[in-house]
N, C-alpha and C positions, 0 to 999 in steps of 0.2 A: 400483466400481473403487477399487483402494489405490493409497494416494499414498504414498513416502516422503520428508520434508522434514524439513531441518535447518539449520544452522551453529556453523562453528566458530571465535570471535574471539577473536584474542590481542592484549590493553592492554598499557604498560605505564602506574604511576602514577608519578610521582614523590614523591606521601606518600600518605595515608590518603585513599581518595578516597570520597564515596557517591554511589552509580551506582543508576538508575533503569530498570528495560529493558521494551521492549516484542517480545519475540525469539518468544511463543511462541502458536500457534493459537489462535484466536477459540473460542471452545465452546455458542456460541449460531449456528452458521450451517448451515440446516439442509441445502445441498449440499454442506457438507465439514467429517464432524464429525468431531474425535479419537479414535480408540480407547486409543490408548496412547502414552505422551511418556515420553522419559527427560533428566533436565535435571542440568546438571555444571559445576560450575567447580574448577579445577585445583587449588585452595587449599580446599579443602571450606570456604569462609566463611561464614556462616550467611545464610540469605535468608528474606524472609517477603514475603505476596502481599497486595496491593487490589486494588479494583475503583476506574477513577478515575471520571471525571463523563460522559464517554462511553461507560461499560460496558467499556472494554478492563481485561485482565488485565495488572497492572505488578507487576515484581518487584523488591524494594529488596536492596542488599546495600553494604557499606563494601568494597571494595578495598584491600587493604592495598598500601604502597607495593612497587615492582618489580613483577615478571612476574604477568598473571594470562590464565587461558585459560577463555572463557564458551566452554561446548557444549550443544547442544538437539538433540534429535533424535526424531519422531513419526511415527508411523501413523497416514493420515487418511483417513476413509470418504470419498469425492466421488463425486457419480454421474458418469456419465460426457458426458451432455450438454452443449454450448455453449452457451455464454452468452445465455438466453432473452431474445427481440425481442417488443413489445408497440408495434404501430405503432400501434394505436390508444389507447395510454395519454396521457391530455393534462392540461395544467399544472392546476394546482389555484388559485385566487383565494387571495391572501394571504390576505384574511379569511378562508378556508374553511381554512387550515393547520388543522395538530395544534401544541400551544404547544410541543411540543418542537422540533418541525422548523424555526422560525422563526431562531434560532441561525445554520441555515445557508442563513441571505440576508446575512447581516452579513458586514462586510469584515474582516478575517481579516490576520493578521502577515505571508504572502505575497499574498495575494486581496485585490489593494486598489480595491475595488468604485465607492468614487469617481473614482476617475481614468483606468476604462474604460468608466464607462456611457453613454458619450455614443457611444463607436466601439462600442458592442455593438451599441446600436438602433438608429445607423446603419447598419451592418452586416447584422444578423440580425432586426431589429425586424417589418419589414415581411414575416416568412416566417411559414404557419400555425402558429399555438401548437402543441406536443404534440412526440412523440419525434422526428418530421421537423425539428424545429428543432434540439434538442439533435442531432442526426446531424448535419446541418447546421454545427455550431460544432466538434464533433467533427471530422468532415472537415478545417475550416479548419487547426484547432491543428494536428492530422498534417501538411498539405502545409505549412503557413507557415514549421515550427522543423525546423529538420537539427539529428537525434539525434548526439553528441558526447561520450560517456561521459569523454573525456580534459579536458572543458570544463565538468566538474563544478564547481557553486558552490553551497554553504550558504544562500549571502546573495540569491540572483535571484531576485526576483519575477513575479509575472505580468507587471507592467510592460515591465520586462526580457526577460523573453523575449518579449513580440511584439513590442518594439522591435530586440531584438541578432539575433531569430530563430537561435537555437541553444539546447540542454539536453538534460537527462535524463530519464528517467520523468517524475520527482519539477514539473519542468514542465513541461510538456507537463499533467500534469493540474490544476497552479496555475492555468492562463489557461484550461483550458475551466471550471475551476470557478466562476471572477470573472465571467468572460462570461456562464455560466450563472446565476448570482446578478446580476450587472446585468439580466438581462431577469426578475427573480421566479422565477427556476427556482430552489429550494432545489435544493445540493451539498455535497456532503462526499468529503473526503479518505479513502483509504483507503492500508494498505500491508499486502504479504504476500507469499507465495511462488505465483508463476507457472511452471509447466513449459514442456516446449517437445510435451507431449502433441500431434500433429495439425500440428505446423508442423517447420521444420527443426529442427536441433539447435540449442541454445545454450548456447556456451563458451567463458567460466566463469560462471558461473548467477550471479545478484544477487537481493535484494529485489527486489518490483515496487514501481511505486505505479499507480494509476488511480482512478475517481471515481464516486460512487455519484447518481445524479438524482431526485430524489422526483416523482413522475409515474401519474398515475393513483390515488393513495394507498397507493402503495407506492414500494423504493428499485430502483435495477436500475442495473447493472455497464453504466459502457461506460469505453472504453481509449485514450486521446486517442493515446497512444505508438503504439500497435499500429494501433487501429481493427481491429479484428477480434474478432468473437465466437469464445471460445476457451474450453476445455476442462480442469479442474482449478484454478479461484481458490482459492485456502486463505485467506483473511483474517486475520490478525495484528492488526490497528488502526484504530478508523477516527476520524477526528477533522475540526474546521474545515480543517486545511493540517497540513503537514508537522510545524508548530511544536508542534501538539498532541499528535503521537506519533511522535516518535523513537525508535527501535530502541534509541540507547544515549544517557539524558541524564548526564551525569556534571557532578558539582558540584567539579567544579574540572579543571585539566590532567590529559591523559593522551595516549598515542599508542599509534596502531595499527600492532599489528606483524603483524598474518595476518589473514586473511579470506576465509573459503569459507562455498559456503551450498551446498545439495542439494536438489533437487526433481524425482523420476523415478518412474512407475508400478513396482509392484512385483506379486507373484503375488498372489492372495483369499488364502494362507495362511499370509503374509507378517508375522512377529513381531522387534519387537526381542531382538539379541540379550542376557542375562542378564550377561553382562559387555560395556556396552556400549564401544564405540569408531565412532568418526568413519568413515563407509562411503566406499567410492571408488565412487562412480556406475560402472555400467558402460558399456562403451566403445558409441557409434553404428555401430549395423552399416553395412558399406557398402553 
């Protein structure tokens, strides 16, 4: 199955700004790999790529001050399956970790691990170890937080949101990560592009985020926001929390003036076009 995903954001700076971005497919995920990416800023400024310390793809570029327009736009193999269930995959003993994964037990710039683990094992303590648990917390965060896109904040923690119970993606997977890290579940952060493949429409399309659980000695998708095994993840980034991989870090002021993103099945023989430009999703049949 082809995926078509993109976006298109217009800054502006007020001087010379250097900007850091994490805007484009993961190239290591073996359900959704890139064929082909066309990437553009409106000022042809010059860019050049890392790998940072969680393997994501970041691209540097100076801004010059006034108008600037980032565009990205790819073809991406995914198969077409949902999000694989492993109910019998179960928590691993810290001492048994991989010394990389241990990272993500630690409290985190949103995921503040001390100051939920006493309501986690109260809570969730006493439920069989393994993916029925992490389902378990999952559930909670879904029914606990009413989604509120117009109540968007930078600044809210896990904390924060099981106290105000309200957020966006981006929490909703902060408190199942913190809860899951209060009970020794290693978690991580993840951000990308989500379709609405197998569900209703959705409009106007955004980044996702949700959270990866290491379990059985491997990592596996679940959707605190959604709770639903779903069909086409594309991964972008995956880091401790949010603060790890932002889409756009910019070192100094700037403001957003447009923002669209794209994410819709397209034909197997389905190629970017050779002059490209910004695609209009096609309309939901009735």
């Amino acid at each position: 199955m082809l995926i078509r995903c993109g976006y298109r954001i217009a800054i502006h700076c007020a001087q010379p700004t250097a900007l850091v971005l994490m805007l484009t497919p993961h190239d290591d995920d073996v359900r959704a790999r890139p064929l082909v990416e066309a990437r553009h800023n409106s000022l042809n400024t010059p860019t050049t790529f890392y790998m940072d310390s969680f393997g994501n793809r970041c691209q540097r570029l100076v801004a010059p001050a006034g108008a600037l327009v980032l565009s990205g736009d790819a073809i991406v193999d995914c198969d077409d399956l949902i999000d694989p269930q492993c109910l019998d995959a179960a928590e691993i003993p810290v001492a048994n970790l991989p010394a990389d994964v241990l990272v993500h037990l630690m409290g985190s710039r949103y995921c503040e691990t001390d100051q939920l683990s006493q309501f986690a094992w109260n809570r969730f303590g006493a439920l069989p170890p393994g993916w029925r648990r992490v389902q378990a917390i999952v559930d909670f965060v879904q029914n606990h937080i009413e989604f509120d896109y117009g109540n968007a904040s930078a600044t809210r923690t896990a904390r924060d949101t099981l106290e105000n119970r309200v957020g966006v993606c981006r929490d909703f997977a902060h408190l199942a990560i913190t809860l899951c890290r209060c009970l020794n579940i290693p978690a991580r952060y993840v951000n990308g592009h989500l379709g609405d493949i197998g569900v209703p429409v959705v409009d106007p399309m955004d980044f996702s985020a949700w959270m990866e659980v290491y379990l059985g000695g491997g990592w596996h998708a679940f959707d605190p926001r959604n709770n639903a095994r779903r069909i086409g993840r594309i991964v972008i980034a995956r880091g401790r929390d949010a603060a790890d991989v932002p889409l756009i870090n910019s070192f100094g002021p700037h403001d957003l003036t447009d923002f669209k993103v794209w994410t819709y099945q397209v034909a197997d023989d389905a190629a970017l076009p050779v002059t490209w430009q910004p695609p209009a999703p096609p309309k939901a049949s009735a």
